[in-house]
C-alpha positions as CSV (number, residue, x, y, z in Angstrom):
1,X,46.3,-35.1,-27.9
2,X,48.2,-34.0,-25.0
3,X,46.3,-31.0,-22.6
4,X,48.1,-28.9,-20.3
5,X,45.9,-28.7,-17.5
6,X,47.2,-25.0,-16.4
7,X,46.3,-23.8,-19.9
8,X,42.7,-25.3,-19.6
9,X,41.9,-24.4,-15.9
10,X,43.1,-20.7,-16.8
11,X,39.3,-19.9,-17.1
12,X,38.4,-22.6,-14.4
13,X,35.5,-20.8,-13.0
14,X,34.0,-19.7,-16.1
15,X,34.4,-23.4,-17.3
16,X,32.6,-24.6,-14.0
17,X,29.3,-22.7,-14.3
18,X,27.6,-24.8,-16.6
19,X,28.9,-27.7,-15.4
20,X,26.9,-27.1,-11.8
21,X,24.2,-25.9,-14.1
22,X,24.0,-29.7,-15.2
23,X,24.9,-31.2,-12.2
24,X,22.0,-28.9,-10.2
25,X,19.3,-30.3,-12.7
26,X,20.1,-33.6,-12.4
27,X,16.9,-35.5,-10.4
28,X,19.0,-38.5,-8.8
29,X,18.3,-39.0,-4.8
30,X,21.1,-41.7,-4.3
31,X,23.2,-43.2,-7.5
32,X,25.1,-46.3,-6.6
33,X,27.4,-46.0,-9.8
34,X,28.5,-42.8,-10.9
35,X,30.9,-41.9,-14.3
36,X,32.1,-39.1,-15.1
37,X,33.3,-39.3,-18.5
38,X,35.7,-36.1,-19.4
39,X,37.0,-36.2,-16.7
40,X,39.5,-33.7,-17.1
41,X,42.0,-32.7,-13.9
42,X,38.4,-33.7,-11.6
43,X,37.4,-30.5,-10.4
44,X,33.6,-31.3,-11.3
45,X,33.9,-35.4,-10.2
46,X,34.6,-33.9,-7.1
47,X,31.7,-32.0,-7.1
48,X,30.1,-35.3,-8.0
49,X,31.6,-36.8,-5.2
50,X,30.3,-34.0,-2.5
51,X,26.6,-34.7,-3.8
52,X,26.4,-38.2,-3.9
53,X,29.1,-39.6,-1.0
54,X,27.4,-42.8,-0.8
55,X,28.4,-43.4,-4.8
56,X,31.3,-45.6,-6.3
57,X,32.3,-42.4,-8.8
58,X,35.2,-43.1,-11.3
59,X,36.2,-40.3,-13.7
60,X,37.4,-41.2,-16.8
61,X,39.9,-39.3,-19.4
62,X,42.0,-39.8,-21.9
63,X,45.1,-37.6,-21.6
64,X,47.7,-39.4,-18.7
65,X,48.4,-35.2,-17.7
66,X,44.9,-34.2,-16.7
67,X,44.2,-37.9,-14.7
68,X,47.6,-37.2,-13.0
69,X,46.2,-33.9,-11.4
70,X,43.1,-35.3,-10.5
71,X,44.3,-38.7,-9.2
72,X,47.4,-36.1,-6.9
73,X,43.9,-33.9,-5.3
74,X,41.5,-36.9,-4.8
75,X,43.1,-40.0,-4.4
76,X,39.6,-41.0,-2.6
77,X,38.2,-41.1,-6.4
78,X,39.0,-43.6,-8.8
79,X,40.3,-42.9,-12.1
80,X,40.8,-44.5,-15.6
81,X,42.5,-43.4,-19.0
82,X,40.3,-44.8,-21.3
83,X,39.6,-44.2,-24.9
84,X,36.3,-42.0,-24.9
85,X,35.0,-43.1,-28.4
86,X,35.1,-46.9,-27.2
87,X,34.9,-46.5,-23.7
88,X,31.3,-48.8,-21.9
89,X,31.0,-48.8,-18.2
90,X,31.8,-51.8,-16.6
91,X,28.8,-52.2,-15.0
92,X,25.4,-50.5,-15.7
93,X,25.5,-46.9,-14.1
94,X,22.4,-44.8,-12.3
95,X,24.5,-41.5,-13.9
96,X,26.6,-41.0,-16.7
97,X,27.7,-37.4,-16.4
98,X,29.9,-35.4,-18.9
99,X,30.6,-31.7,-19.2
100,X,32.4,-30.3,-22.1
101,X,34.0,-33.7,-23.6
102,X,32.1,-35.3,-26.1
103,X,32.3,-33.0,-29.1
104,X,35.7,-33.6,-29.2
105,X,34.6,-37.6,-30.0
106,X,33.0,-38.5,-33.9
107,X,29.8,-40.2,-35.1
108,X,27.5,-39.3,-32.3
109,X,24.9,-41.5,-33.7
110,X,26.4,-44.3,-32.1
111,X,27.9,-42.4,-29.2
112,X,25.2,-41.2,-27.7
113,X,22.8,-44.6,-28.0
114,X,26.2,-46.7,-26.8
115,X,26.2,-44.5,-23.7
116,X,22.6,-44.5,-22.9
117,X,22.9,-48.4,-23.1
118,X,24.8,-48.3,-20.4
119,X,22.3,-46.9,-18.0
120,X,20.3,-49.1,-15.8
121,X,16.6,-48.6,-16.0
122,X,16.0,-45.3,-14.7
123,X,19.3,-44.4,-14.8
124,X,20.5,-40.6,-16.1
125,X,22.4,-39.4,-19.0
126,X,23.4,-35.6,-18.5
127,X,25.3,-34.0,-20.9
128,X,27.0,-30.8,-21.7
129,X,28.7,-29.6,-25.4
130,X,29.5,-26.6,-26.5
131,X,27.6,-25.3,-29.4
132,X,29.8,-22.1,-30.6
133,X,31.3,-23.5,-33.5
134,X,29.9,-20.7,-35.6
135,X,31.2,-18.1,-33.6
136,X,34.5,-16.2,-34.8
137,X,36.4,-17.6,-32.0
138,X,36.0,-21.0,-33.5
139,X,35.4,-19.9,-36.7
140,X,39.2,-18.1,-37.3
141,X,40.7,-20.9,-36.5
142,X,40.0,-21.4,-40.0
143,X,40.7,-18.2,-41.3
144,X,44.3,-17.9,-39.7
145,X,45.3,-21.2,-40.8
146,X,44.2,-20.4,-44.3
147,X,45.9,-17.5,-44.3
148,X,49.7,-18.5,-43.9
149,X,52.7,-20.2,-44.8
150,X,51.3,-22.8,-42.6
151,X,48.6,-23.6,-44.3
152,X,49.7,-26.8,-46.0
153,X,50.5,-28.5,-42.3
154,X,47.3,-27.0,-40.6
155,X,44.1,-27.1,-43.2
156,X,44.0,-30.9,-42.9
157,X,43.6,-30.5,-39.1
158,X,40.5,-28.4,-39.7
159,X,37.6,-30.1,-38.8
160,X,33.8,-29.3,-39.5
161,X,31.9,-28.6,-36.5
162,X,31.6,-31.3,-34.3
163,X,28.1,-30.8,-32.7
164,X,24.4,-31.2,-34.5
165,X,21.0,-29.1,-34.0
166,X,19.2,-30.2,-30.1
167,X,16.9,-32.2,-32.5
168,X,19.5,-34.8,-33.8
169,X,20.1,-35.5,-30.0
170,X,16.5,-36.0,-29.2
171,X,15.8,-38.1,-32.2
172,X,19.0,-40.3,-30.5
173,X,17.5,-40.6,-27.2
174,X,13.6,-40.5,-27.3
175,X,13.1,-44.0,-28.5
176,X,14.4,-45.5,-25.3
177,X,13.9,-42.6,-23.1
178,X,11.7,-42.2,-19.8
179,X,12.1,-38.2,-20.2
180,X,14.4,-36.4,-21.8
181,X,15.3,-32.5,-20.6
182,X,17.2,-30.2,-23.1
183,X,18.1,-26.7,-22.9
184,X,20.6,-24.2,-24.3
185,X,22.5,-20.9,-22.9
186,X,24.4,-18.5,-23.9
187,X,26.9,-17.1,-21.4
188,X,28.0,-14.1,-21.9
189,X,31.3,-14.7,-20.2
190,X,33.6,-11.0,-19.3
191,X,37.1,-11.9,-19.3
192,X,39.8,-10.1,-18.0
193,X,43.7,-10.0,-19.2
194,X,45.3,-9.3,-22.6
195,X,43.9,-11.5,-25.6
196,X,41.6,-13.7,-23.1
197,X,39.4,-15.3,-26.3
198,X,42.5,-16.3,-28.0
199,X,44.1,-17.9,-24.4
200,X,40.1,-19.6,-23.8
201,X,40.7,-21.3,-27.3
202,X,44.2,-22.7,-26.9
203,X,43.4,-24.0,-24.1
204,X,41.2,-26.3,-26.1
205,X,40.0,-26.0,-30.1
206,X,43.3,-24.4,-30.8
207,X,45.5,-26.6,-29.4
208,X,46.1,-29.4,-31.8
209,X,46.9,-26.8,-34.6
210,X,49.9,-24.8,-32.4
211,X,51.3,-28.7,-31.4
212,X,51.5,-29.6,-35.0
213,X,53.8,-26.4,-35.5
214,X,56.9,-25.4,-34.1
215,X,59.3,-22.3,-33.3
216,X,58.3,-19.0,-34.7
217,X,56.0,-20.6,-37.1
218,X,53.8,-21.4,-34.1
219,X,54.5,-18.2,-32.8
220,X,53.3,-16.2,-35.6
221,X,50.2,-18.5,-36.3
222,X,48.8,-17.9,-32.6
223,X,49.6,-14.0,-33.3
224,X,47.6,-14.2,-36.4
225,X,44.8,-16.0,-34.4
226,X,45.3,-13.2,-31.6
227,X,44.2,-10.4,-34.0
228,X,41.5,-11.8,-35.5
229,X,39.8,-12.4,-32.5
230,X,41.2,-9.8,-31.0
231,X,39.1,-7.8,-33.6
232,X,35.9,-9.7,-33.6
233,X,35.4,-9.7,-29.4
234,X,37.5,-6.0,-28.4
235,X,38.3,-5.2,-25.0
236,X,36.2,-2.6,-23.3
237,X,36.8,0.6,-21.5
238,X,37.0,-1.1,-18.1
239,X,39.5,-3.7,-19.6
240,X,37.4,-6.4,-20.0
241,X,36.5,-8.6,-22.5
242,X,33.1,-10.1,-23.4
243,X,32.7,-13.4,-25.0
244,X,29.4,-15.0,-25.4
245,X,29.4,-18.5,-25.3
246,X,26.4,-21.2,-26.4
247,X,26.4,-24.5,-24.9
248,X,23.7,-27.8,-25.4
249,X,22.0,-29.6,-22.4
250,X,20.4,-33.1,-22.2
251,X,19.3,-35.1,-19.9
252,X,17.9,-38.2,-20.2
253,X,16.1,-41.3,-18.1
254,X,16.4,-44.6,-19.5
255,X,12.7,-45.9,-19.6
């Protein structure tokens, strides 16, 4: 689907922390081959590319609008559009490294065991998904498309959450892991400005239900969005919004 990297990096820092959460527990002295699958508009490869200077580091996307940013800020950085599902590194890497992209990819049962092939023997697979599928941000998405004239065009975009229990992901991994690292956190994230939950949310999740809509049916769908969420996470005295958020670690050492 297309992103519109303003909408996404709205929230930019919030969006970072765990992303140098992974990145700070990641035991790697010198990687010769980096990825950094998910890409996005770069502003974590870089990061990538500040730790390990040394490493060839390619991010890697699917959407043409977020690779454009990135590729405009660090042209010293390769970059390539690939497929995520499908995509194999084109040689074996010492890190594969993705924050916040694979739960939007199916069947991680092959996923995650196609990616950890990749690795060369003692090399790294950190990864970071979000894990708040149950939450009423994510949650009335369902419940506003339900709940209008819309509904014929949107339920079929519903999807079931995309993320299993920590203990699927082990199960993946251990058989041909060294060590394997896993952790979860809830951030409890304050937001500021007028319906922040409902702007976090289109800037991902949401999206692909407002672009299949149009005019002021789009219009009144987000609106219906806005108020449930709206109701479920209010604003506080102080104007600020609090909106905890649960997110899955792993990282893993090919044996």
């Amino acid at each position: 689907m297309p992103w519109d990297p303003a909408q996404y990096l709205k929230f930019a820092g919030h969006r970072l922390r765990p992303a140098l959460d992974l990145l700070n527990r990641i035991d790697l002295a010198a990687p010769a081959v980096v990825y950094d699958l998910g890409a996005g508009a770069g502003n974590v490869t870089r990061l990538l590319r500040a730790r390990w200077p040394e490493a060839a580091i390619t991010g890697v996307d699917d959407s043409a609008e977020m690779l454009a940013k990135a590729a405009a800020e660090s042209p010293d950085i390769t970059w390539q559009q690939a497929d995520l599902g499908t995509w194999r590194p084109s040689r074996p890497a010492d890190l594969i490294y993705s924050n916040a992209a694979l739960h939007w990819l199916p069947d991680h049962a092959k996923l995650f065991p196609g990616l950890f092939a990749g690795l060369t023997p003692g090399g790294v697979l950190a990864v970071q998904i979000p894990r708040n599928f149950s939450a009423p941000s994510h949650t009335s998405i369902s419940d506003a498309a339900k709940s209008g004239p819309w509904r014929s065009k949107l339920e079929p975009l519903l999807r079931p959450a995309p993320v299993a229990e920590p203990d699927f992901y082990y199960g993946l991994l251990a058989p041909h892991a060294k060590s394997i690292d896993m952790w979860e956190t809830e951030y409890v994230q304050a937001l500021e400005g007028n319906d922040p939950v409902k702007e976090w949310v289109k800037g991902t999740w949401l999206r692909p239900l407002l672009d299949a809509l149009g005019g002021q049916e789009r219009d009144d769908f987000e609106k219906a969005y806005a108020a449930l969420v709206a109701r479920a996470y209010p604003k506080r005295a102080d104007g600020r919004t609090l909106f905890p958020f649960r997110r899955l670690f792993m990282i893993a050492e090919r044996a």
